[in-house]
C-alpha positions as CSV (number, residue, x, y, z in Angstrom):
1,X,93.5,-35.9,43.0
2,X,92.0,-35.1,39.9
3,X,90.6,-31.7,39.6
4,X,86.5,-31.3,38.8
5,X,85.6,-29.7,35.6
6,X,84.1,-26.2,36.1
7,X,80.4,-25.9,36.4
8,X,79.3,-23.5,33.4
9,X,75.8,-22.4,32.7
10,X,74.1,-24.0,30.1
11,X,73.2,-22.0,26.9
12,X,70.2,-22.5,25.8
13,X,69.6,-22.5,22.4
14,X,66.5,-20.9,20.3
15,X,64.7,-22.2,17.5
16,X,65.7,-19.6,14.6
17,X,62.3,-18.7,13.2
18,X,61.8,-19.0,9.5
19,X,61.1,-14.9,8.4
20,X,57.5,-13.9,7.5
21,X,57.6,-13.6,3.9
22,X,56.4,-9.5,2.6
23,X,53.8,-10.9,0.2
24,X,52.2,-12.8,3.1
25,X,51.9,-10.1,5.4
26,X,50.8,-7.7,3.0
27,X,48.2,-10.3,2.2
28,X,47.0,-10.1,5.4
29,X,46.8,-6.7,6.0
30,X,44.9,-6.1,3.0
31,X,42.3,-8.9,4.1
32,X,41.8,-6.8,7.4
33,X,41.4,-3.7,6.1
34,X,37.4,-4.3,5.5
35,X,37.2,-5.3,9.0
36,X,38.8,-2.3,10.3
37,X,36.7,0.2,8.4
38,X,33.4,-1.9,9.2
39,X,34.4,-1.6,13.1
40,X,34.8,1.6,12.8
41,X,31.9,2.6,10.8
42,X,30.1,0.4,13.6
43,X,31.5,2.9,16.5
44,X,30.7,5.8,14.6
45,X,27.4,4.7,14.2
46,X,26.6,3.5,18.2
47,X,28.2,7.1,18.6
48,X,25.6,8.9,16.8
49,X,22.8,6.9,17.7
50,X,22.0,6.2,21.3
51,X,18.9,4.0,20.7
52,X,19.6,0.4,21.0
53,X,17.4,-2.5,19.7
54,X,15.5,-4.6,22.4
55,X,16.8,-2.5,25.0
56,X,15.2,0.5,27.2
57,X,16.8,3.9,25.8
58,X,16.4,6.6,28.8
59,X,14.8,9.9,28.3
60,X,17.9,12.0,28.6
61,X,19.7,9.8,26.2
62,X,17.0,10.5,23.4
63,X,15.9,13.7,24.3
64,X,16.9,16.7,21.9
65,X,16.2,20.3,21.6
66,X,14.5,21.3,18.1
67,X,13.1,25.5,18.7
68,X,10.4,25.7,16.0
69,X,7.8,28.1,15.3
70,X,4.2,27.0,15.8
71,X,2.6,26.1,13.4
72,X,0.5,28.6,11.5
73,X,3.9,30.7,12.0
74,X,5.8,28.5,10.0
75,X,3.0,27.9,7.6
76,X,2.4,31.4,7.3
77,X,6.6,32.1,6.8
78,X,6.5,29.7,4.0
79,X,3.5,31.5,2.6
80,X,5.9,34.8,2.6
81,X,8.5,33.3,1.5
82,X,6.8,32.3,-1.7
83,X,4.4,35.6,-2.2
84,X,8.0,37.7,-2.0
85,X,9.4,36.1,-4.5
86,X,6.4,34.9,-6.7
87,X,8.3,36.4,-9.7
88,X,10.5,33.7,-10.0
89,X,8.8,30.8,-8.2
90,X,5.9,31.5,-10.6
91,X,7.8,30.5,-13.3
92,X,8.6,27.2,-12.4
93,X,4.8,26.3,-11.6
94,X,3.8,27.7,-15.3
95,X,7.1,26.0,-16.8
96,X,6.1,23.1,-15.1
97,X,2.2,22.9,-16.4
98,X,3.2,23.5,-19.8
99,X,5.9,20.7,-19.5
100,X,3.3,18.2,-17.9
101,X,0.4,19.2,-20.5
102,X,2.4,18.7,-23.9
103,X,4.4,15.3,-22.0
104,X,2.0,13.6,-20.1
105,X,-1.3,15.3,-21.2
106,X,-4.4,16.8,-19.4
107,X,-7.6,14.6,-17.7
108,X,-10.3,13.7,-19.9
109,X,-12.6,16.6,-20.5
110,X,-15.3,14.0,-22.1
111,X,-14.4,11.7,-19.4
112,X,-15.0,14.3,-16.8
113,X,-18.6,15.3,-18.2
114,X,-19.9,12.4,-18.3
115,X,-18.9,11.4,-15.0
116,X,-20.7,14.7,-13.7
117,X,-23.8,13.9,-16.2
118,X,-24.1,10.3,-14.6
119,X,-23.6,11.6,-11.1
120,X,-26.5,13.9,-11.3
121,X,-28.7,12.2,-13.0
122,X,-28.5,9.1,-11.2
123,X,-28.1,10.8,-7.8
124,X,-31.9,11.5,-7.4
125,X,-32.6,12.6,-3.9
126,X,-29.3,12.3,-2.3
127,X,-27.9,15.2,-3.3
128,X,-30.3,17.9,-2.6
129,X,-29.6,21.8,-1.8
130,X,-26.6,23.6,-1.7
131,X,-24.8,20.6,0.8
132,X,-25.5,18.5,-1.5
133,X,-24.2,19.7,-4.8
134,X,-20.8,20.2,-3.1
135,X,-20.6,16.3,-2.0
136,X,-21.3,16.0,-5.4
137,X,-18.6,18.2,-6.1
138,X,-16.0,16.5,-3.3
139,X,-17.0,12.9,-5.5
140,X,-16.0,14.6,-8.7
141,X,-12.4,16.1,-6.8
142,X,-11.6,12.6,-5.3
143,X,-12.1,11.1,-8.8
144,X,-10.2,13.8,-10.3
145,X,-7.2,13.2,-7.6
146,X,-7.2,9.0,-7.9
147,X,-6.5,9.8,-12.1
148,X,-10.5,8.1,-12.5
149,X,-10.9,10.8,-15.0
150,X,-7.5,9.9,-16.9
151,X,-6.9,6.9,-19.2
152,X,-3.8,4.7,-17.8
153,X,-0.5,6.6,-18.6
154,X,1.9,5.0,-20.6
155,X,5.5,3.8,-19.9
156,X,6.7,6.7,-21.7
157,X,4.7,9.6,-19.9
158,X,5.2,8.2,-16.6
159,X,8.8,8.3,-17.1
160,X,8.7,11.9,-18.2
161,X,5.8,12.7,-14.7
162,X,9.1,11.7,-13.0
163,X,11.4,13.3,-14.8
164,X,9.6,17.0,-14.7
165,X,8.6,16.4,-11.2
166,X,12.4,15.9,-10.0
167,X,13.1,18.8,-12.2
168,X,10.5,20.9,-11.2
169,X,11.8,19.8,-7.2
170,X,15.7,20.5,-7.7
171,X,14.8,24.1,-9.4
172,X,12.6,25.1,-6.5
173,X,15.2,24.3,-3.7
174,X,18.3,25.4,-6.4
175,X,16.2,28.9,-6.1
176,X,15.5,28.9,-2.0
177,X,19.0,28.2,-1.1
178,X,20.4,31.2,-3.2
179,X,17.1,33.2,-2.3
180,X,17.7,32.3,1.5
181,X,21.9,33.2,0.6
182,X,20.4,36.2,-0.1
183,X,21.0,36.8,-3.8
184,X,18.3,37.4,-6.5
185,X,18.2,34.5,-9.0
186,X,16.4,33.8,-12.0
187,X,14.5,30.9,-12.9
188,X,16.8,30.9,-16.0
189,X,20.1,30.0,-13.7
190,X,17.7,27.7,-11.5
191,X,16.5,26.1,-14.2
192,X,20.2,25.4,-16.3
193,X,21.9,24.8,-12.6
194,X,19.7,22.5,-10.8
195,X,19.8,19.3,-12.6
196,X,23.7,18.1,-11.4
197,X,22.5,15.8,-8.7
198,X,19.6,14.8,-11.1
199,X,21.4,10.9,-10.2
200,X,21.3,11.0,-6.8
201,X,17.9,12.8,-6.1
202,X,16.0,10.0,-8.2
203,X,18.0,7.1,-5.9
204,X,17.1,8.8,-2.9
205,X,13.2,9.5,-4.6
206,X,13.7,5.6,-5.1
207,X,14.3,4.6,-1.3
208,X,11.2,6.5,-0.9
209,X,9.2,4.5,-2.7
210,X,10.5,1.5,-1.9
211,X,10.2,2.6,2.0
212,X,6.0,2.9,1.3
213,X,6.2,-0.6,0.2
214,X,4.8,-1.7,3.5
215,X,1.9,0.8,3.9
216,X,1.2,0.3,0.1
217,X,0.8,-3.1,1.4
218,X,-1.2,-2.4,4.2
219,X,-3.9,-0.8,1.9
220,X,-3.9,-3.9,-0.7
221,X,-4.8,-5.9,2.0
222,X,-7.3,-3.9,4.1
223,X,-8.8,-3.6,0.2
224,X,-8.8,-7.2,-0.2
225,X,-10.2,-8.1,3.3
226,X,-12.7,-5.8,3.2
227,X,-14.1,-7.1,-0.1
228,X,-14.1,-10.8,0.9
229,X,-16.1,-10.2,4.2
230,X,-12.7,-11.3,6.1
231,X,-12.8,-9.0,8.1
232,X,-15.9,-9.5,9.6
233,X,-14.8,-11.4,12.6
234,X,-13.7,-9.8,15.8
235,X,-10.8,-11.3,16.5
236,X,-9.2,-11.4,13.1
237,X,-10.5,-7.9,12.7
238,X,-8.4,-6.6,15.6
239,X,-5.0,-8.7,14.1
240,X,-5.4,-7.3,10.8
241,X,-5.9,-4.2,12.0
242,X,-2.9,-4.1,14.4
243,X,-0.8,-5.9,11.5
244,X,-1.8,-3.2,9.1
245,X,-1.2,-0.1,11.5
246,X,2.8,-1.6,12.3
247,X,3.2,-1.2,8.6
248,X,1.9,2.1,8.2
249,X,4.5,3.1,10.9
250,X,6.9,1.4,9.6
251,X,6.4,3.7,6.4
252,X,6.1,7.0,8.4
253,X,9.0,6.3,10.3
254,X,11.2,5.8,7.3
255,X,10.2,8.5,5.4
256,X,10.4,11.0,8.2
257,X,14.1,11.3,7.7
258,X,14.0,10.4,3.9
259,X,11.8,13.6,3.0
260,X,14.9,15.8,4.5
261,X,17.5,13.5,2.5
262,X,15.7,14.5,-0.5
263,X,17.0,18.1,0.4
264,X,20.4,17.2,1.5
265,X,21.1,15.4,-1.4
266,X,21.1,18.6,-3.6
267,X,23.9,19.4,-1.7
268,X,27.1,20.1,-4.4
269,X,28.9,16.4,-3.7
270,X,26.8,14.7,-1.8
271,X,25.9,11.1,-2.4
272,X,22.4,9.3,-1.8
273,X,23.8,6.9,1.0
274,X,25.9,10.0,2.9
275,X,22.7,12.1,2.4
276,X,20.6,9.5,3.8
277,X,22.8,8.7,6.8
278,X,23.1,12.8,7.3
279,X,19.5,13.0,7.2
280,X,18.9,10.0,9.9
281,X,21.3,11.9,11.8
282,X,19.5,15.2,11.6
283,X,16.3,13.5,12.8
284,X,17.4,11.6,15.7
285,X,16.0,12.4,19.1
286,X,13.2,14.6,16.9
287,X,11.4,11.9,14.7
288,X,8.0,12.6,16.1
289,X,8.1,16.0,15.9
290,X,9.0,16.0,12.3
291,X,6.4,13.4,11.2
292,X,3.5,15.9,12.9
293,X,5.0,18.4,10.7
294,X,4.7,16.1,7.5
295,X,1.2,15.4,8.2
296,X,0.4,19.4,9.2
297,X,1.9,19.7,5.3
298,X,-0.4,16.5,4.1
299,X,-3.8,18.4,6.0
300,X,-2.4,21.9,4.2
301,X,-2.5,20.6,0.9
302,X,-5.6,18.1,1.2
303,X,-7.1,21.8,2.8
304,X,-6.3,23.9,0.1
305,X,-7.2,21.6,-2.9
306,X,-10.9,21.5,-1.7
307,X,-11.3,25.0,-0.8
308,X,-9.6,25.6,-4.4
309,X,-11.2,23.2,-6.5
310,X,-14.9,22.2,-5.1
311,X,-15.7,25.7,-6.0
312,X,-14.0,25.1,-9.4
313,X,-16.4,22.4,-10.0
314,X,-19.1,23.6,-8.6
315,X,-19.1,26.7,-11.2
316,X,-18.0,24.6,-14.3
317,X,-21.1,22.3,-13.9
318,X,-23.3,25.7,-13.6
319,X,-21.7,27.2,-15.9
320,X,-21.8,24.8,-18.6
321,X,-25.7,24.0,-17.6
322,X,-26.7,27.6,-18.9
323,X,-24.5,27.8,-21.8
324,X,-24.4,23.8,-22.7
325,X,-22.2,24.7,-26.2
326,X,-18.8,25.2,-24.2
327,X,-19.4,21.9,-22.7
328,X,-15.8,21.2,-24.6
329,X,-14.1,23.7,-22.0
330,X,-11.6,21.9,-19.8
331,X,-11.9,24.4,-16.8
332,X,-11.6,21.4,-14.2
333,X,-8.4,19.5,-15.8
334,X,-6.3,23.0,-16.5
335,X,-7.0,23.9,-12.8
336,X,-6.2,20.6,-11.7
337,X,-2.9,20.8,-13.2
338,X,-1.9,24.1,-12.3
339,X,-3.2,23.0,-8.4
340,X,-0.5,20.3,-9.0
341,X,2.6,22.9,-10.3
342,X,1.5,24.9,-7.3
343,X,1.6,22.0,-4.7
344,X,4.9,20.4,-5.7
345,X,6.7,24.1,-5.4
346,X,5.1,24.4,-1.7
347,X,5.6,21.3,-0.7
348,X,9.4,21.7,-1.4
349,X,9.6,25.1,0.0
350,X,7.7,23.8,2.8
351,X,10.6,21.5,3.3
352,X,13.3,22.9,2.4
353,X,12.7,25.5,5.1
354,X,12.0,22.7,7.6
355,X,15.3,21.5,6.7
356,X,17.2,24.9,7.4
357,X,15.3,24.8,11.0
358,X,16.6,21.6,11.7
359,X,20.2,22.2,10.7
360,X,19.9,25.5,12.3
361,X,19.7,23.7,15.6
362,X,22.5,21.9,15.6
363,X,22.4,20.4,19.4
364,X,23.6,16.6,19.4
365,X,21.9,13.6,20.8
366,X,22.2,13.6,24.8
């Protein structure tokens, strides 16, 4: 009897698979790499931001702990700040008229008297006692302030307003942070040190503007309505008017954080986009607080120019009614621009301190 062949297991056999070739994997990985880095970028980001579009963000995950001083406290800290150290501070506001006067020239004296000629002659009774002259007075200051008493600047001066004005920025906040490091500078090292991130601080200085595109906007068209009687319905008045407010606060909530970027920025190595993003950061959780202190700056300024200047006016046009030969005298344009020197400098101390405060706390978003 023949014997049965022995049962064996069958081998399988695999498919060799053809090898992956280096150039094609190294093709690959170099493809992913922008998708890596955007995904992370996109974690980082949901990390530091706890807000989230069309959906409700809870108190405690928006809530975050800014200790300020009041503020007349602060107001009056900044006030110090500068008096103490007036020495060197004061040069930049005189560096910076002189700059201004000889690049981009002073308001029209001529222009200026016979604005104030026209205005009192052709005011009759409407301005009448002491109340009156100093509406008078206010008129003159907002044409002063709205360039009405200027001719149109040039291409060429307006690059070199912007030119001294980021200058005359980066010295004053050059000078605070080695003031507030507690060393004694001069406005000679502020003045041949600050300029490095001259770069970045105008493409931050541009975001700016180009955030108050939508408020500039706003105004244009309330202008435009107003003046074509569109506005005289109810209905279309209440639409405009809600459409116009959303792109005020569109503006305000941009530039809350972009004021502080304008700081950070100044920073040795920092870039306009990392100062922006730090600056958001900074900000978050404490938007609304920071935008009251913007417009308790705003209220300061508009504050001090009319309890500076209405009296300037009001003692020019005296003055220049009793003795009518120094009617050439340009009292009210030399005191404008030195009230300009003197606001940029505050504003930016005014900030920069802010921005200390704000860095000083450094709690993170709940």
């Amino acid at each position: 009897m023949a014997k049965k062949a022995p049962i064996t297991k069958r081998t399988v056999t695999k498919k060799k698979q053809a090898p992956v070739r280096p150039e094609t994997s190294g093709r690959v990985a170099r493809l992913a790499v922008p998708f890596v880095r955007l995904k992370k970028r996109t974690q980082t980001f949901l990390a530091r931001r706890p807000h989230r579009s069309f959906r409700r963000t809870r108190r405690r995950d928006y809530v975050r702990s800014l200790k300020l001083p009041g503020y007349w406290s602060f107001t009056n800290e900044v006030r110090s700040l500068l008096w103490q150290n007036r020495r060197t501070l004061g040069w930049v506001v005189v560096v910076y008229a002189v700059l201004s006067s000889l690049l981009v020239g002073l308001a029209s004296q001529d222009t200026y008297t016979t604005l104030s000629g026209t205005l009192r002659d052709t005011s009759g009774d409407l301005f009448q006692g002491n109340w009156g002259e100093i509406g008078k007075a206010s008129l003159l200051l907002f044409s002063s302030v709205t360039g009405s008493l200027s001719s149109a600047p040039t291409e060429a001066q307006q690059i070199y307003a912007g030119l001294i004005g980021l200058l005359t920025w980066l010295t004053t906040v050059w000078l605070l942070r080695a003031i507030k490091a507690g060393q004694k500078p001069r406005f000679r090292e502020g003045l041949y040190n600050a300029g490095a991130p001259i770069v970045s601080t105008a493409a931050v200085a541009l975001a700016l503007i180009v955030q108050l595109v939508p408020a500039a906007l706003a105004v244009i068209a309330f202008s435009a309505a107003m003046s074509t009687e569109l506005l005289s319905g109810g209905v279309i008045a209440m639409l405009f008017t809600i459409a116009a407010l959303l792109l005020v606060t569109l503006s305000l909530y941009w530039i809350t954080s972009t004021l502080i970027a304008l700081t950070v920025v100044t920073l040795p190595g920092m870039y306009p986009l990392q100062a922006l993003k730090t600056a958001g950061d900074l900000v978050i959780g404490r938007r609304l607080r920071i935008l009251l202190r913007w417009a308790w700056l705003a209220a300061m300024v508009v504050a001090a120019w009319i309890v500076v200047m209405v009296p300037v006016i009001l003692f020019d046009t005296w003055l220049k009614s009793v003795l009518p030969a120094i009617t050439w005298l340009p009292l009210v344009p030399v005191t404008l621009l030195g009230m300009s020197s003197l606001t940029v400098v505050t504003a930016a101390a005014y900030i920069y301190l802010l921005y200390r405060r704000v860095v000083e706390d450094d709690a993170a978003p709940a």
